[in-house]
C-alpha positions as CSV (number, residue, x, y, z in Angstrom):
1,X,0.0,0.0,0.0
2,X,1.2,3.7,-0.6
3,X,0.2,6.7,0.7
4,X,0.0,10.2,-0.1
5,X,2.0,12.3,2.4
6,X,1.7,16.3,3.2
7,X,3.2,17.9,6.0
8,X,1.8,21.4,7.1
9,X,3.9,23.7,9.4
10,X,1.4,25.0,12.2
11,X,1.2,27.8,14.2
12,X,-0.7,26.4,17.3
13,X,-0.3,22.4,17.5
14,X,-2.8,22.2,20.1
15,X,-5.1,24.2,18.1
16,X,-4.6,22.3,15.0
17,X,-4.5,18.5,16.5
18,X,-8.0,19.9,17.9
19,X,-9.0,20.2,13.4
20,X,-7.6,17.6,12.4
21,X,-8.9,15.0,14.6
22,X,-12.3,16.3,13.5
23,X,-11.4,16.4,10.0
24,X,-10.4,12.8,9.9
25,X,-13.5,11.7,11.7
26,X,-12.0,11.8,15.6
27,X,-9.1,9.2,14.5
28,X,-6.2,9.5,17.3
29,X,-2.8,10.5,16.0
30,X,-0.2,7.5,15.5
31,X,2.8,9.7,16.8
32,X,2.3,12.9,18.9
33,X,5.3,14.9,20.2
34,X,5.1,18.1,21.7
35,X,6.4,20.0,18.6
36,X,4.7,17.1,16.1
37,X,1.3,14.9,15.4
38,X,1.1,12.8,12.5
39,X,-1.8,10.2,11.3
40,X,-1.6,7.5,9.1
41,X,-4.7,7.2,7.1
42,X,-5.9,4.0,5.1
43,X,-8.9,6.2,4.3
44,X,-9.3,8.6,2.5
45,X,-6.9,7.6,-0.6
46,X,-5.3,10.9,-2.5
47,X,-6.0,12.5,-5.8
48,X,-2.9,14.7,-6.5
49,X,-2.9,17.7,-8.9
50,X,-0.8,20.4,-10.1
51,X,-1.6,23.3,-12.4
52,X,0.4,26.4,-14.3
53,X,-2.3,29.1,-13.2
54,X,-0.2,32.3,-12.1
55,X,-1.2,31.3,-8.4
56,X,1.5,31.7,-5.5
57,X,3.8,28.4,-5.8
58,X,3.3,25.8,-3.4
59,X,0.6,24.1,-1.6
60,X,-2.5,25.5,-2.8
61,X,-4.9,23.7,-0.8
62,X,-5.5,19.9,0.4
63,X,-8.7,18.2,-0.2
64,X,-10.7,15.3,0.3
65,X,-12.7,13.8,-3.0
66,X,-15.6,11.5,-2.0
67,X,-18.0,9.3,-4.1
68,X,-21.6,9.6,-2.8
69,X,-23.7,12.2,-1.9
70,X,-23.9,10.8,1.5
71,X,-19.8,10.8,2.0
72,X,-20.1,14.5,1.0
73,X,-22.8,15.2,3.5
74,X,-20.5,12.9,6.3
75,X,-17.5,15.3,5.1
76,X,-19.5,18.5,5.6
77,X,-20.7,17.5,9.2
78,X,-16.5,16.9,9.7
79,X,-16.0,20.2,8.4
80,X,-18.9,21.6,10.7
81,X,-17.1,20.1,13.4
82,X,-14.2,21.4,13.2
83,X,-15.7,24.9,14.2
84,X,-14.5,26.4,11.4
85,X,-16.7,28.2,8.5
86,X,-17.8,26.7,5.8
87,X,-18.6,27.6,2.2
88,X,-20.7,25.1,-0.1
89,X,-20.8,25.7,-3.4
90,X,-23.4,22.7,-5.5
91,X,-23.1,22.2,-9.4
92,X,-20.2,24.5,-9.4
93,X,-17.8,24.0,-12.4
94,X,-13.6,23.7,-11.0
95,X,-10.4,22.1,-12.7
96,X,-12.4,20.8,-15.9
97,X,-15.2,19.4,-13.7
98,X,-18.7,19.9,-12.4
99,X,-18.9,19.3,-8.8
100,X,-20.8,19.9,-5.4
101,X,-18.5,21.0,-2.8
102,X,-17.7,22.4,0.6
103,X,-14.5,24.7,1.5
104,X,-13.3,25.4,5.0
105,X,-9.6,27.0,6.0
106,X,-7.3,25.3,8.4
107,X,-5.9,27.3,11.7
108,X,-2.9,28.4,9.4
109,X,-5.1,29.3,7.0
110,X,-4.6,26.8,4.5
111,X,-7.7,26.1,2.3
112,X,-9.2,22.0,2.6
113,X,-11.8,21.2,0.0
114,X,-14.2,18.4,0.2
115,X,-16.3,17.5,-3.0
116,X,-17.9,14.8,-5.4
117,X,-17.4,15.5,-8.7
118,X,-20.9,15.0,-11.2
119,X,-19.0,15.1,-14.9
120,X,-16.6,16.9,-16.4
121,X,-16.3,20.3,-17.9
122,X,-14.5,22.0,-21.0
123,X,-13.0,24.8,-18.8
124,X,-11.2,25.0,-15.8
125,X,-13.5,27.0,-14.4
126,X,-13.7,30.8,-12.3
127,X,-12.9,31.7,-8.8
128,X,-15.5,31.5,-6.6
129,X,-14.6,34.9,-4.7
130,X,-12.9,37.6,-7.1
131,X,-10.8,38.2,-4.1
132,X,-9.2,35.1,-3.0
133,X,-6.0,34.6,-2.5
134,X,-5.8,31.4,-3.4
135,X,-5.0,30.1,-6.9
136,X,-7.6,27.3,-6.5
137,X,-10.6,27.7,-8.6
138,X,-14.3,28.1,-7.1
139,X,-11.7,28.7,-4.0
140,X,-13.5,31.3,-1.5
141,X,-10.3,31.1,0.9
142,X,-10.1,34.6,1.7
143,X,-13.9,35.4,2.9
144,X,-13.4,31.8,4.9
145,X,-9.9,33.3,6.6
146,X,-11.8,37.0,7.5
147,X,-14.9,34.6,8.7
148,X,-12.3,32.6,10.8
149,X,-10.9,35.6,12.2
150,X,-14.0,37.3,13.6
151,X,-14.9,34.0,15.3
């Protein structure tokens, strides 16, 4: 088996063990240090993509892709739970797809996306918020980061 791994330099570990156990459905971490958490996930699996957009280099955001409409719904409630905000967007077209899906920004203010993906699309598609500062499409990172800041 192989997996997908992405490391994420945090702020606030406390903090940020708090989202992720709630992003990853309460699962405990399988190494926790007082400067370092990881998990090791069998589920979900990864999609990896890169694009030539003219968006900051780097990590853009992380997401999680799901099958049903019930795993996006279970995904949501994750997201919910991480008492964080959370932007849906349904039938919204994104990276040469139509898909429904939900945005939320980690502690550090990196963007997560969850979403099940209907049928393609001939375009790439627009950003979701004019403003964003994020290179992902249909990504509303920066209105999520000013929502997480008032909270």
């Amino acid at each position: 088996m192989k997996r997908m791994h992405i490391h994420v330099s945090v702020d606030n570990l406390d903090e940020s063990i708090r989202f992720y156990r709630a992003m990853f459905g309460n699962a405990e971490p399988t190494v926790l240090k007082p400067d370092y958490c990881k998990w090791e996930l069998a589920d979900p699996a990864v999609n990896f993509a890169i694009s030539k957009r003219g968006a900051k280099l780097g990590v853009d955001h992380i997401g999680i892709q799901v099958e049903t409409e019930a795993e996006l719904a279970e995904m949501n409630a994750r997201f919910a739970a991480a008492g964080l905000p959370v932007d849906e967007q349904i039938g919204t077209t994104c990276c040469y797809a139509k898909s429904d899906k939900a945005w939320t920004v980690d502690p550090q203010g990196v963007a997560w996306e969850t979403f099940r993906t209907l049928e393609s699309a001939p375009v790439y598609g627009m950003s979701h918020a004019p403003a964003a500062t994020s290179g992902a499409c249909c990504s509303p990172v920066e209105s999520l980061v000013t929502s997480r800041s008032r909270a």
